[in-house]
N, CA, C and O atoms as CSV, one atom per row, in Angstrom:
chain,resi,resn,atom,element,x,y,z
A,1,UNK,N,N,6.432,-7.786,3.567
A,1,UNK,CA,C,5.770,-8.405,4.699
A,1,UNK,C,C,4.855,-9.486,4.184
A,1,UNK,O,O,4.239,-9.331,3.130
A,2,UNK,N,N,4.766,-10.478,4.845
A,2,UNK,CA,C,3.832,-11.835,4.867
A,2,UNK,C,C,2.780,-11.653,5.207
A,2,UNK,O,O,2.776,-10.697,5.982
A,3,UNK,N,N,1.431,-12.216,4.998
A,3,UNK,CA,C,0.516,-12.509,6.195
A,3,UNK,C,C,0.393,-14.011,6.454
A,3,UNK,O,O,1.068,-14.801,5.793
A,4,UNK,N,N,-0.121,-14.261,7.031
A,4,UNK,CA,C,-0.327,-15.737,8.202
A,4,UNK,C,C,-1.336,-16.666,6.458
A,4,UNK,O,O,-1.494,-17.881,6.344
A,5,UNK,N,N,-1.676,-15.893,5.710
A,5,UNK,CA,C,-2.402,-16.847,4.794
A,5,UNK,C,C,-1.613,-16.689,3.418
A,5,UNK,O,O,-1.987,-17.064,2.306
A,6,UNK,N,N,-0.476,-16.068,3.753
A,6,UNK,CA,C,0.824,-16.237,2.128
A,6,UNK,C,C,0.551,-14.947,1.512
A,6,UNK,O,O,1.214,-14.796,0.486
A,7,UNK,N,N,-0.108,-14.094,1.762
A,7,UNK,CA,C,-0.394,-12.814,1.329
A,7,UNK,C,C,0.794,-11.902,1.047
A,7,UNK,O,O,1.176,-11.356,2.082
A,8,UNK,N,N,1.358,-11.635,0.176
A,8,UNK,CA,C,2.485,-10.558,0.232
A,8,UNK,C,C,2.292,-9.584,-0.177
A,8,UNK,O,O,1.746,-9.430,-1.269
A,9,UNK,N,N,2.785,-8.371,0.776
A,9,UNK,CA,C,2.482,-6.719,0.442
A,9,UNK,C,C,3.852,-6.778,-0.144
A,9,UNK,O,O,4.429,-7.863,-0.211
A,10,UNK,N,N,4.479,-5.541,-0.627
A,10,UNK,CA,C,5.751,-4.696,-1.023
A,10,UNK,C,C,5.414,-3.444,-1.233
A,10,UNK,O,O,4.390,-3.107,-1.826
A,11,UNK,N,N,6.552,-2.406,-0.595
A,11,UNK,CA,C,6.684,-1.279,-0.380
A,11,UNK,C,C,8.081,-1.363,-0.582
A,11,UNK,O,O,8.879,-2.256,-0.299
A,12,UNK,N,N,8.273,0.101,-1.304
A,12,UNK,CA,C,9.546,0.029,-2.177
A,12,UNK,C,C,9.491,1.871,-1.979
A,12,UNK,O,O,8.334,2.287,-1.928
A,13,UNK,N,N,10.337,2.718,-1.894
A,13,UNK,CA,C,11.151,3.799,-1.721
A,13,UNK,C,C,11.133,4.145,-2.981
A,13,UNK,O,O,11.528,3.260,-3.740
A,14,UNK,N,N,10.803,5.149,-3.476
A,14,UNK,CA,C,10.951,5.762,-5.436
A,14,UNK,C,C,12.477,6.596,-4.818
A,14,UNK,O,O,12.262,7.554,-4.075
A,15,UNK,N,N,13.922,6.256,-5.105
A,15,UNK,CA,C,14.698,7.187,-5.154
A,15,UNK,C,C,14.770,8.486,-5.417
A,15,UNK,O,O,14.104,9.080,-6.265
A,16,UNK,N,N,15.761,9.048,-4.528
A,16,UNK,CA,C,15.332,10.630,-4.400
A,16,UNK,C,C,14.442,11.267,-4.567
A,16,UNK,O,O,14.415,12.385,-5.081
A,17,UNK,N,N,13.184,10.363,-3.966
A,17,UNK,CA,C,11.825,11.321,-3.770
A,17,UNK,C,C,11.468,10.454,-2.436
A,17,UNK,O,O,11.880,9.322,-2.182
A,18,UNK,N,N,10.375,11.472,-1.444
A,18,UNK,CA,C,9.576,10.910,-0.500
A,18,UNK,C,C,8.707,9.941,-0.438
A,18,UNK,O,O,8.213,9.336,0.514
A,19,UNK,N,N,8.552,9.849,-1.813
A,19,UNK,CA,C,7.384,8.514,-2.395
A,19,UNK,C,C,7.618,7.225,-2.117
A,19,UNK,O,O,8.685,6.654,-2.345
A,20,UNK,N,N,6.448,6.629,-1.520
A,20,UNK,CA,C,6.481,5.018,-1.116
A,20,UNK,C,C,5.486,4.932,-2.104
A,20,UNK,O,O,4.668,5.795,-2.422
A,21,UNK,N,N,5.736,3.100,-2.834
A,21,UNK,CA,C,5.318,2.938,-3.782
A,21,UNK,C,C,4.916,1.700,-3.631
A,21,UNK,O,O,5.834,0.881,-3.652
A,22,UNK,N,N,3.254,1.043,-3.405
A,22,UNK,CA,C,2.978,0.008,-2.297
A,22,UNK,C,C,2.389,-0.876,-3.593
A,22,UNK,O,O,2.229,-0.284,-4.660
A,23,UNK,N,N,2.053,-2.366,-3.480
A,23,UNK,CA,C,2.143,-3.495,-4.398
A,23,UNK,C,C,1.163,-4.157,-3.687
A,23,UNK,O,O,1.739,-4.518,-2.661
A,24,UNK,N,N,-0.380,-4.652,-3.621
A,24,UNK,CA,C,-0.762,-5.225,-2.677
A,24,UNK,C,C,-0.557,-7.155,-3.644
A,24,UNK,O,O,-0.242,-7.552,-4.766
A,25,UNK,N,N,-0.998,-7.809,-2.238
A,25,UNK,CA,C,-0.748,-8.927,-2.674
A,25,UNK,C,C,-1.989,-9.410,-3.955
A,25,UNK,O,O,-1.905,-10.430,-4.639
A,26,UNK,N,N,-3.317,-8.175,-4.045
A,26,UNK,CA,C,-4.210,-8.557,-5.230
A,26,UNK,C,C,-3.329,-8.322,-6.422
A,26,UNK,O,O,-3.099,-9.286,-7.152
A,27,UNK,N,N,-2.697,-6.898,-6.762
A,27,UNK,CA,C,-1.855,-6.504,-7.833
A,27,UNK,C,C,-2.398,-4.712,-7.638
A,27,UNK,O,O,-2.385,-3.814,-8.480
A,28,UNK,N,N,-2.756,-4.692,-6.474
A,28,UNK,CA,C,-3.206,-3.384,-6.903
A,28,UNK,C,C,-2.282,-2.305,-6.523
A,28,UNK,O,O,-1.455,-2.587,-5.656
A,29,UNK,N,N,-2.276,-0.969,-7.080
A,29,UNK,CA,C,-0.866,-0.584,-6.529
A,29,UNK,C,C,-1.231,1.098,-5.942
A,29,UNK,O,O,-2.254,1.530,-6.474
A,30,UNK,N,N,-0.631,1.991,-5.047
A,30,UNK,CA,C,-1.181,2.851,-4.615
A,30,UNK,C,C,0.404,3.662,-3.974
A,30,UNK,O,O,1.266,2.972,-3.432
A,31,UNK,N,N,0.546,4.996,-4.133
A,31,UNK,CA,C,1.753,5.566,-4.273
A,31,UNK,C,C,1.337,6.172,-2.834
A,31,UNK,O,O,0.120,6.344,-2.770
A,32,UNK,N,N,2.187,6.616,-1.414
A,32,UNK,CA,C,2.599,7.684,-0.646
A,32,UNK,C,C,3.224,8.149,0.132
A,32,UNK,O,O,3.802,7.411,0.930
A,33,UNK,N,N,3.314,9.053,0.188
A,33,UNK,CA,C,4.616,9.848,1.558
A,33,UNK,C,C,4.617,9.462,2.611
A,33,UNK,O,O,5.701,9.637,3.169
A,34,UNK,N,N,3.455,8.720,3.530
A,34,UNK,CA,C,3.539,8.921,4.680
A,34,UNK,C,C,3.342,7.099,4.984
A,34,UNK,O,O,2.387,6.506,4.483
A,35,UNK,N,N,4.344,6.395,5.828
A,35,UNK,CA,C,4.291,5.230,5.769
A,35,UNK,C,C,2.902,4.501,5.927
A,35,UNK,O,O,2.293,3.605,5.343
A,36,UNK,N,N,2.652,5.552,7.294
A,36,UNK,CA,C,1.220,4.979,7.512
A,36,UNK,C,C,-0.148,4.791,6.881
A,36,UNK,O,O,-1.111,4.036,7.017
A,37,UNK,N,N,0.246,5.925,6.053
A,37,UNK,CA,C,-1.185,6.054,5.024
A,37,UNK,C,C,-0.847,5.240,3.944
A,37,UNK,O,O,-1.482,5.228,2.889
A,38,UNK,N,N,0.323,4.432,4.222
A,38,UNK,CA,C,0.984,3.453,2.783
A,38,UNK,C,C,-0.363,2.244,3.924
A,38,UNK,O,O,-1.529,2.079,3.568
A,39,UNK,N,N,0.171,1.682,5.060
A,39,UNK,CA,C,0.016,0.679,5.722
A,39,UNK,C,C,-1.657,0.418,5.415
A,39,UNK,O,O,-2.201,-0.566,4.914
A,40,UNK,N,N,-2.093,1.366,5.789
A,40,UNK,CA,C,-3.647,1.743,6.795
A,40,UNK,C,C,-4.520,1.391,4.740
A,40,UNK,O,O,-5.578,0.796,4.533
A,41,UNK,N,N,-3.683,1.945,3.769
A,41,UNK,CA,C,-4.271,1.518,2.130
A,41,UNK,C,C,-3.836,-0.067,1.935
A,41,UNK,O,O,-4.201,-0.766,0.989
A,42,UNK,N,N,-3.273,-0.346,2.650
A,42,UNK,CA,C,-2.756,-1.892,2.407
A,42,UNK,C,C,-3.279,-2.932,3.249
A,42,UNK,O,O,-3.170,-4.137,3.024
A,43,UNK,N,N,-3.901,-2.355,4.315
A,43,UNK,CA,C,-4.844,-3.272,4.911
A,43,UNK,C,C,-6.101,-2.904,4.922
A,43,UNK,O,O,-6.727,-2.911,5.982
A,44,UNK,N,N,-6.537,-2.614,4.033
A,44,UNK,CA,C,-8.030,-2.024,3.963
A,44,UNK,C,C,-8.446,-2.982,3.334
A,44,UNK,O,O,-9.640,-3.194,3.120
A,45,UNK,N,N,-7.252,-3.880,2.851
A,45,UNK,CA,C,-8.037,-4.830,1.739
A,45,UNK,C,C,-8.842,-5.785,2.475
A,45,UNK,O,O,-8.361,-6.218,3.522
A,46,UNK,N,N,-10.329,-6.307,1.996
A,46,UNK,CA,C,-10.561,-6.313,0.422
A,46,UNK,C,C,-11.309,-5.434,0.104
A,46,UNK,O,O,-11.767,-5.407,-1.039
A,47,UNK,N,N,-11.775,-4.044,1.470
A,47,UNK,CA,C,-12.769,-3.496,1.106
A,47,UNK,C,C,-12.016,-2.397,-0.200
A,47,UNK,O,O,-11.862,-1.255,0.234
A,48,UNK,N,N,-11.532,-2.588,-1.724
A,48,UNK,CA,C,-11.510,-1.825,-2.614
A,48,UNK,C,C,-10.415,-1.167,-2.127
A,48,UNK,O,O,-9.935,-0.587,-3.102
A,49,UNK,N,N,-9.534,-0.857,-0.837
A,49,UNK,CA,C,-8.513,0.036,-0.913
A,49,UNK,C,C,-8.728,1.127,-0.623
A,49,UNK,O,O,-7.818,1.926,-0.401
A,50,UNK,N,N,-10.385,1.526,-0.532
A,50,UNK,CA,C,-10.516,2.875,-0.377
A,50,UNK,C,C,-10.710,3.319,0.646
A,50,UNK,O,O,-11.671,2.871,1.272
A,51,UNK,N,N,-9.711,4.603,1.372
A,51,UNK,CA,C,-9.844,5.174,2.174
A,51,UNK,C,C,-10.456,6.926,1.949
A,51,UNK,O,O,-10.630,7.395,0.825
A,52,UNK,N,N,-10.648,7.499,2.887
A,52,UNK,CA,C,-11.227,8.912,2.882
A,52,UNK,C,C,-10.526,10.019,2.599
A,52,UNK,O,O,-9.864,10.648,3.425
A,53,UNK,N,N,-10.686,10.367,1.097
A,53,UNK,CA,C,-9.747,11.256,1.072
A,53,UNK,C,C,-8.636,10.285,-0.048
A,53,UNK,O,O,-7.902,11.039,-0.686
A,54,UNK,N,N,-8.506,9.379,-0.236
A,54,UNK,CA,C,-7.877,8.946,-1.162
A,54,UNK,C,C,-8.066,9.374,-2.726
A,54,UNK,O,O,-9.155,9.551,-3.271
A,55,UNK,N,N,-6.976,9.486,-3.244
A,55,UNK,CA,C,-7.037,9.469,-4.558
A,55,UNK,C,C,-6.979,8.675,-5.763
A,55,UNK,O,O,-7.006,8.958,-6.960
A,56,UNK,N,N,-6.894,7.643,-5.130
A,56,UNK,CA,C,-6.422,6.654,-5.985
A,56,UNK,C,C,-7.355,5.428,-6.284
A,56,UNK,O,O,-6.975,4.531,-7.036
């Protein structure tokens, strides 16, 4: 996905596992199961990525 200022995310599928494996457009990178909690870590930026309960 794009954003409106050239920003590119990637999310990529780890074969034969449930794992989404997310790329933000800084370089930062953050692994999970559930699309949304991929999305909701990928637009948090720039506050650091960090959400509640994150591990990463």
């Amino acid at each position: 996905m794009s954003g409106r200022t050239g920003e590119i995310y990637r999310i990529a599928w780890l074969p034969g596992t449930d794992v989404l494996h997310g790329t933000c457009h800084c370089g930062a990178e953050h692994t999970a199961e559930d699309p949304v909690a991929m999305w909701d870590w990928m637009l948090a930026h720039p506050r650091g990525h960090d959400l509640p309960g994150d591990g990463s």
